[in-house]
Backbone as numpy.savetxt, mean C-alpha at the origin, in Angstrom:
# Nx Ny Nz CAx CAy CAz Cx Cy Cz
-38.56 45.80 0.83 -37.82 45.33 -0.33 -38.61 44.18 -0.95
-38.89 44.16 -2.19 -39.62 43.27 -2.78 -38.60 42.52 -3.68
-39.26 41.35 -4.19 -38.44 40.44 -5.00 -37.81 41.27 -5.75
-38.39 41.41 -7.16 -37.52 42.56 -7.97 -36.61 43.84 -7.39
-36.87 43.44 -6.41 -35.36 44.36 -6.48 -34.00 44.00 -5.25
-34.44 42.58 -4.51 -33.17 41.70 -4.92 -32.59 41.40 -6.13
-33.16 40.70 -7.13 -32.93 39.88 -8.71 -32.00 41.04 -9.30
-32.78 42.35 -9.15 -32.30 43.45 -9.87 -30.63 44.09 -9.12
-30.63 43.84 -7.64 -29.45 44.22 -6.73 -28.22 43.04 -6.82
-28.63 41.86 -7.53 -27.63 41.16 -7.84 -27.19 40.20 -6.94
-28.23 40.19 -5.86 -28.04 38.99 -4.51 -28.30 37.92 -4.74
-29.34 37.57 -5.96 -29.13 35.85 -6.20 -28.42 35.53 -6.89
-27.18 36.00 -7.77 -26.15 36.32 -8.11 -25.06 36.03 -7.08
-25.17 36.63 -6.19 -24.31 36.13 -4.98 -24.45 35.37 -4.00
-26.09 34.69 -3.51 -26.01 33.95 -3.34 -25.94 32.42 -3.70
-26.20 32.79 -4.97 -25.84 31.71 -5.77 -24.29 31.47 -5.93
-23.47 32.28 -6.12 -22.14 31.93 -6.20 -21.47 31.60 -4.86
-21.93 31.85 -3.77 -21.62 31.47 -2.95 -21.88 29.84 -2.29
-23.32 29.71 -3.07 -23.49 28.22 -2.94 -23.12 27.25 -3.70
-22.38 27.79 -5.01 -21.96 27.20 -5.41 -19.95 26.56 -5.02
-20.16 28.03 -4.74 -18.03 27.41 -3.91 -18.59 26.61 -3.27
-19.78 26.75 -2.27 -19.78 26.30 -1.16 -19.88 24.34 -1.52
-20.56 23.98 -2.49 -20.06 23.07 -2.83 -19.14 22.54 -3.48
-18.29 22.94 -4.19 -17.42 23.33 -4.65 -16.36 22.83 -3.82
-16.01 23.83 -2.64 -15.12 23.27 -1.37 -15.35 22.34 -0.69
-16.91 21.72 -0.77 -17.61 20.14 -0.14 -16.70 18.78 -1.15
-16.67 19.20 -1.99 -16.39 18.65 -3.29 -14.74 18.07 -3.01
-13.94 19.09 -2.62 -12.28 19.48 -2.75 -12.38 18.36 -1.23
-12.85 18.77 0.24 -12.44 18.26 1.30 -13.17 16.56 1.18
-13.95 15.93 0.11 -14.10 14.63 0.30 -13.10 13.86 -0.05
-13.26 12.69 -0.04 -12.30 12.14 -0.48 -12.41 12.00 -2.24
-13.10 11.99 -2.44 -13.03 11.94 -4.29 -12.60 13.35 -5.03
-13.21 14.10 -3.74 -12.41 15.61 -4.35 -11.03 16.00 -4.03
-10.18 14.77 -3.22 -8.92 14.67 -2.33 -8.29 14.16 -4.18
-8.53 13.47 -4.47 -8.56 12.23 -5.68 -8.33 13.22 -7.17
-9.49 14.10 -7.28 -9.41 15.11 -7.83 -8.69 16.15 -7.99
-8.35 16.76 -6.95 -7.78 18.01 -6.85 -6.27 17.06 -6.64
-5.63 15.97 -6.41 -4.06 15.24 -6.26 -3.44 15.60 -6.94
-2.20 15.91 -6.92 -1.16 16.15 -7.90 -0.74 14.75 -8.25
0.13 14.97 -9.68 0.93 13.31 -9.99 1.93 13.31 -8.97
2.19 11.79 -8.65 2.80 11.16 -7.55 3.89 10.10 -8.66
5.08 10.11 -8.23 6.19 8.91 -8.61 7.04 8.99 -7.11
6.95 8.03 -6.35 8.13 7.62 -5.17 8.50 5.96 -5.63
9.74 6.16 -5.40 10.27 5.00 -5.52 11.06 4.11 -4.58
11.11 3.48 -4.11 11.94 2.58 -2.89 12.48 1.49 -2.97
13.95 1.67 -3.29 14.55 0.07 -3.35 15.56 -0.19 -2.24
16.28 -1.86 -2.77 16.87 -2.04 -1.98 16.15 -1.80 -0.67
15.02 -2.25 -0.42 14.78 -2.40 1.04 14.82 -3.71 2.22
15.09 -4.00 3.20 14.97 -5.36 3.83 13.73 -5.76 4.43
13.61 -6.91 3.83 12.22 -7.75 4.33 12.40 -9.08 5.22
11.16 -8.99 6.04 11.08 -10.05 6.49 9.61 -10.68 6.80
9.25 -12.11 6.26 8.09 -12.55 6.85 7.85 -13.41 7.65
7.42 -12.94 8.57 7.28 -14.80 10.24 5.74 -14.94 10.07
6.33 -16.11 10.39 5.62 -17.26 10.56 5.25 -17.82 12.03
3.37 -17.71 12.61 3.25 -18.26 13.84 2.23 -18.76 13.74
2.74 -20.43 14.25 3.86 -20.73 14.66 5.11 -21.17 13.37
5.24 -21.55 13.27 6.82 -21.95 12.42 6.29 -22.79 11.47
6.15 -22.92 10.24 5.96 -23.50 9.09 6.16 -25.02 8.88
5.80 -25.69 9.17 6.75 -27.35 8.79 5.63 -27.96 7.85
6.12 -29.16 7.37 5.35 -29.95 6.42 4.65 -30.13 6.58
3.74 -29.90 7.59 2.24 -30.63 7.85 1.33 -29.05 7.92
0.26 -28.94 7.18 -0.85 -28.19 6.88 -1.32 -27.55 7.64
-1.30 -26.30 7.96 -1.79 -26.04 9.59 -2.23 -24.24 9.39
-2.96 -24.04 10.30 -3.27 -22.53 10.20 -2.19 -22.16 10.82
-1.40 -20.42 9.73 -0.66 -20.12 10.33 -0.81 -18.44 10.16
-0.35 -17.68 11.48 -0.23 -16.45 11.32 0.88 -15.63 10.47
0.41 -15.07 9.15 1.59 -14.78 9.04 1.87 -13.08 8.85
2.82 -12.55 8.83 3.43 -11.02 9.10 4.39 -11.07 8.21
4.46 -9.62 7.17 5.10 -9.03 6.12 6.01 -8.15 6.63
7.17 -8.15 7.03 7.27 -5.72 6.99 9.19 -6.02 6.02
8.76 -4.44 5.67 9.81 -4.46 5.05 10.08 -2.50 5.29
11.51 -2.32 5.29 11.81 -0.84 5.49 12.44 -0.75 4.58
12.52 0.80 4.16 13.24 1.29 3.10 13.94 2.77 3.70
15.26 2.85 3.40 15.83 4.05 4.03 16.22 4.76 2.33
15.71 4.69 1.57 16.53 5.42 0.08 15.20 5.31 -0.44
14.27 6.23 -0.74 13.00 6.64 -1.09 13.68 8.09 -2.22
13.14 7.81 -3.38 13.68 9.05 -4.68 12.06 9.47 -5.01
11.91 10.40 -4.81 10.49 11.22 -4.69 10.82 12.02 -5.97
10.17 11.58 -6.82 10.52 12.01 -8.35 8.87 13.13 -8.55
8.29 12.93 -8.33 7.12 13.98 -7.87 6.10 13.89 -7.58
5.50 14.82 -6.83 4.65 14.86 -5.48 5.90 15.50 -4.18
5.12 15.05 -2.87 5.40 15.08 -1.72 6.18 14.39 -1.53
7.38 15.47 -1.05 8.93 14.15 -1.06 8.50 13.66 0.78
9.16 12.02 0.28 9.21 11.08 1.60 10.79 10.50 0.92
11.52 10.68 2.39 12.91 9.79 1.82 12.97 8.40 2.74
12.18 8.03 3.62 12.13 6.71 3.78 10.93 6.01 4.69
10.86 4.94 4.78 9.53 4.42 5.75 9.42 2.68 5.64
8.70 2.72 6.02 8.67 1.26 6.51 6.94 0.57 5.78
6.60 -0.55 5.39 5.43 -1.33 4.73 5.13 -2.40 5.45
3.46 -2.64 6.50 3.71 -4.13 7.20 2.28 -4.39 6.52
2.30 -5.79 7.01 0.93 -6.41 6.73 0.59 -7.63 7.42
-0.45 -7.66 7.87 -0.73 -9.02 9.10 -0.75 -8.66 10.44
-0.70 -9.67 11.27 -0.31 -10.85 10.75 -1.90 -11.16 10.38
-2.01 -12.16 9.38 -3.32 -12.09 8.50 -2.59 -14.09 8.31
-4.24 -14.83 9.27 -4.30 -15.78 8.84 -4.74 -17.12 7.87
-3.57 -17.48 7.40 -3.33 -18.35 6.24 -3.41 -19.89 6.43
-4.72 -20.42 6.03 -5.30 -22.16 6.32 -4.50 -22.50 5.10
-3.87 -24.24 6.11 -3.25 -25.55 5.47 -1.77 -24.71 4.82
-1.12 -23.94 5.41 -0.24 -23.42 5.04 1.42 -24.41 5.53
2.00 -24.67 4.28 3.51 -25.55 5.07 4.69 -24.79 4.47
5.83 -25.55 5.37 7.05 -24.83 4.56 7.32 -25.23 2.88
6.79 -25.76 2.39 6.63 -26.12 0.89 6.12 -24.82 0.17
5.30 -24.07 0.50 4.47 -23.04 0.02 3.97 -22.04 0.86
5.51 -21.35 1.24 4.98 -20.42 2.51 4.93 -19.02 1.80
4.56 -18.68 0.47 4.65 -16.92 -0.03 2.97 -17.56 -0.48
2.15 -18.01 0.22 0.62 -17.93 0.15 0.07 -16.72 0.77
-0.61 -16.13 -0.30 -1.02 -14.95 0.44 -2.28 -14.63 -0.40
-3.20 -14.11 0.37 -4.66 -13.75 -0.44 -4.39 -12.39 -0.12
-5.85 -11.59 -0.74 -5.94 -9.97 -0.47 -6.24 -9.83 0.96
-5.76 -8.69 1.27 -5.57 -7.52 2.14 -5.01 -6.44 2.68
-4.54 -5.78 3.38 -4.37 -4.46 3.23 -3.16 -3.76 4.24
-2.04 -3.12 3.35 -1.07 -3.08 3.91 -1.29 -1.66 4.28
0.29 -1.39 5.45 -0.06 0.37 6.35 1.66 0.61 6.08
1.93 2.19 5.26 3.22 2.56 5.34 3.15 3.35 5.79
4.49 3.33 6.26 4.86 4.88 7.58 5.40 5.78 6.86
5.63 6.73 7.01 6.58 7.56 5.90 7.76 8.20 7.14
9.07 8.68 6.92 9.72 9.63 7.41 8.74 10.75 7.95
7.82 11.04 7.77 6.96 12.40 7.77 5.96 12.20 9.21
5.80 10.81 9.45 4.85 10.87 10.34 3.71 10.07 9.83
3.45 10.43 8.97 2.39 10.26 7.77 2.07 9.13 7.41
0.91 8.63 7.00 1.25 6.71 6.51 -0.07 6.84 5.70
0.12 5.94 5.05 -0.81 5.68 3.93 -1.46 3.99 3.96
-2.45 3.75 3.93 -2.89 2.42 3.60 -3.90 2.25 2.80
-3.06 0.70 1.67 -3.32 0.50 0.74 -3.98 -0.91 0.40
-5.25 -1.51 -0.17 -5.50 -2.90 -0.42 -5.30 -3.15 -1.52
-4.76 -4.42 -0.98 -4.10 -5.11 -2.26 -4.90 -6.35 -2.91
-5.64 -5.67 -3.43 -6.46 -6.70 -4.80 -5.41 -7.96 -5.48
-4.10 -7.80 -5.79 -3.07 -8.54 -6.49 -2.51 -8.81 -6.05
-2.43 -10.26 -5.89 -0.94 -10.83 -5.22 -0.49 -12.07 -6.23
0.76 -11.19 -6.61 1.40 -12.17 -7.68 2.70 -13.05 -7.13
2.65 -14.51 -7.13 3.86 -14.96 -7.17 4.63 -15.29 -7.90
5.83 -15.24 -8.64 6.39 -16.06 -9.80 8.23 -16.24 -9.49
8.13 -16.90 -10.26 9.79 -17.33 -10.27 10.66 -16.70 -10.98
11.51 -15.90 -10.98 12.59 -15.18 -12.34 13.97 -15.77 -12.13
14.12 -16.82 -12.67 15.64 -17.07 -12.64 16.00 -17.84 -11.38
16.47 -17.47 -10.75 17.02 -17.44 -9.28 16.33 -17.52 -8.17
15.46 -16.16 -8.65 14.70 -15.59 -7.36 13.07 -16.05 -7.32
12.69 -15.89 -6.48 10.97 -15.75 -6.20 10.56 -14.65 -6.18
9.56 -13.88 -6.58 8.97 -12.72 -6.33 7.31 -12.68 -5.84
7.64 -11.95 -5.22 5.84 -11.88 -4.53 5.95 -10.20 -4.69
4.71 -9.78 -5.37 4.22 -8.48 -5.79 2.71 -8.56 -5.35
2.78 -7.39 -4.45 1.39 -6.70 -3.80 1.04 -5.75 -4.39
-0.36 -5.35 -5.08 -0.69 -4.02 -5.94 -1.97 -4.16 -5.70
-2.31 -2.56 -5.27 -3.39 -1.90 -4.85 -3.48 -0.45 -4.92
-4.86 -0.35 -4.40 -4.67 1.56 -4.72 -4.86 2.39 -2.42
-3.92 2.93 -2.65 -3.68 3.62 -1.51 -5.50 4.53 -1.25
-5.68 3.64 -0.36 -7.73 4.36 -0.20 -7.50 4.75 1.53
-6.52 5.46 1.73 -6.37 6.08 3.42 -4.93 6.83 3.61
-4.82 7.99 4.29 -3.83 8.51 3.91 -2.68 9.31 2.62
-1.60 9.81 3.10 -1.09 9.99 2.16 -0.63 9.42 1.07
-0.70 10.34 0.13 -0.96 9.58 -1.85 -2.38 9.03 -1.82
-3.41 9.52 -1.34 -4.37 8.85 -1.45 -5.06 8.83 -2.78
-5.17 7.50 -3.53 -5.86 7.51 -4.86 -4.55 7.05 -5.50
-3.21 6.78 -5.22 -2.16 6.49 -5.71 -2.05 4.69 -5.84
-1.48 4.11 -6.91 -1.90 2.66 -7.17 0.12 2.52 -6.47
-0.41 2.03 -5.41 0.79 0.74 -5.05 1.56 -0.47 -5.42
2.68 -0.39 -5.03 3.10 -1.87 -6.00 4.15 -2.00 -4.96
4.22 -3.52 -4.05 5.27 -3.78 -3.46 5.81 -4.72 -3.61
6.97 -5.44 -4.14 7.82 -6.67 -4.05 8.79 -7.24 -3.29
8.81 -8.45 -3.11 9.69 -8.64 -2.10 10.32 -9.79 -3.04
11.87 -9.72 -3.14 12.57 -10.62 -3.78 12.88 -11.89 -2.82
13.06 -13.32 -2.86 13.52 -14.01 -2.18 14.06 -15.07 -2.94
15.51 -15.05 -2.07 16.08 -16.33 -3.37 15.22 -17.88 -3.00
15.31 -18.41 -3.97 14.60 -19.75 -4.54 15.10 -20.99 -3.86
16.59 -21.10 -4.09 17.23 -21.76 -3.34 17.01 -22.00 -1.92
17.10 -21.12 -1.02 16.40 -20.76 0.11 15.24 -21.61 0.61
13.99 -20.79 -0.51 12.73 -21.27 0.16 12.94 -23.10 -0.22
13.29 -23.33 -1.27 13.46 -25.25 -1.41 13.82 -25.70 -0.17
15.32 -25.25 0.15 15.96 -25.50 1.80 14.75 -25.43 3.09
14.18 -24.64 2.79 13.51 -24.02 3.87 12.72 -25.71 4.78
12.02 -26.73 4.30 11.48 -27.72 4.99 12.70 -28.85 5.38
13.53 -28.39 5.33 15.00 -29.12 5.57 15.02 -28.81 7.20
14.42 -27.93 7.74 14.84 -27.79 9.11 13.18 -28.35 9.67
13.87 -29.51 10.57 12.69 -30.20 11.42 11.55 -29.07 12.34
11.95 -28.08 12.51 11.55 -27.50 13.63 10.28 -26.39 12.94
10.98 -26.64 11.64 10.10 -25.30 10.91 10.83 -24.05 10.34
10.10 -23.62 9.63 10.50 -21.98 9.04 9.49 -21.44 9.95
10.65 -20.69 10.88 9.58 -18.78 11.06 9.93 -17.80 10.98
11.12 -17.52 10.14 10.91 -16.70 9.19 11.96 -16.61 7.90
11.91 -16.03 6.58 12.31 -15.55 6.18 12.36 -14.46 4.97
14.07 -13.89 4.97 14.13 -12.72 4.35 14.26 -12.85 3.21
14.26 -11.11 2.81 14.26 -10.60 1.27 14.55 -9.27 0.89
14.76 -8.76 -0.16 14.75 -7.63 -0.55 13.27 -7.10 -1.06
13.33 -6.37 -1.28 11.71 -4.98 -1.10 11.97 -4.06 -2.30
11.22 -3.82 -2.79 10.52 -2.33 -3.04 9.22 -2.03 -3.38
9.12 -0.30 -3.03 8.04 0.18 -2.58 7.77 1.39 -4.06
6.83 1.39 -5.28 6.19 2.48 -5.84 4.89 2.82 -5.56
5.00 4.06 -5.20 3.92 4.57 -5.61 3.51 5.83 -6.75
2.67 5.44 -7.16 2.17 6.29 -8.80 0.85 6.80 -8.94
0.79 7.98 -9.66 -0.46 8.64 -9.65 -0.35 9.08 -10.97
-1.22 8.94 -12.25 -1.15 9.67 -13.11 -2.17 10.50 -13.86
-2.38 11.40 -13.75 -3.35 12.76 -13.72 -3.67 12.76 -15.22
């Protein structure tokens, strides 16, 4: 069998199309082809309970402290994608220099792990950490893009509400803050 009459039998034709799925499907199982080939994602999670400790216990004087995020959510509305109806968000404990009970929602980047109902968990870094005041409350918002696990390529957004009142109180106790709560929620979003 000579060249011409592979070319002519239509085998580099097929092996060409074959090398081409073949990357093709290299393409689909990476992660950018995970990214690619994703469907749009909306989950939503409220009303969840939070809590952050503090080790050792927060008091007025400046000190390295360990600190730990988690918050669960049992009412997850999976508006589309892969339904999850509930799971849990931690982070830390990740340590925080010259930290007191005056200014204990200090938090720099790094990278939170959710569990899902499913088994499944996703982890996400969080480039953004916003604090601000609304009214009443304090808010601390974590936003990042989910780069492990499920929703992968999906941009995260987690908040934790805490009343204001509260954290002022909070250096009122000699012994320290180690810990306190809040309300939560958890989106995640993908838009194609």
């Amino acid at each position: 069998m000579n060249m011409d009459d592979v070319v002519a039998g239509g085998n580099v034709r097929r092996l060409g199309s074959v090398l081409l799925s073949g990357a093709f499907l290299a393409v689909l199982l990476s992660p950018v082809g995970a990214a690619l080939a994703a469907e749009p994602v909306s989950v939503i999670c409220e009303l969840g309970t939070s809590t952050r400790t503090f080790s050792p216990a927060a008091t007025m004087n400046p000190q390295n402290i360990n600190v730990s995020t988690a918050s669960a959510f049992s009412n997850c509305l999976t508006v589309l994608g892969q339904v999850v109806l509930n799971g849990s968000v931690s982070t830390g404990p990740n340590l925080q220099t010259g930290l007191t009970c005056s200014s204990p929602l200090t938090t720099g980047a790094g990278e939170a792990t959710i569990t899902w109902n499913t088994g499944e968990t996703s982890r996400f870094d969080y480039t953004s950490v916003e604090v601000g005041v609304v009214g009443l409350t304090t808010v601390v918002t974590y936003a990042g893009t989910v780069l492990h696990g499920k929703y992968y390529g999906s941009t995260a957004t987690w908040s934790i509400v805490y009343t204001t009142a509260l954290l002022n109180l909070a250096c009122l106790n000699p012994a320290g803050v180690s810990s306190l709560g809040g309300i939560a929620q958890l989106t995640i979003t993908r838009v194609l």
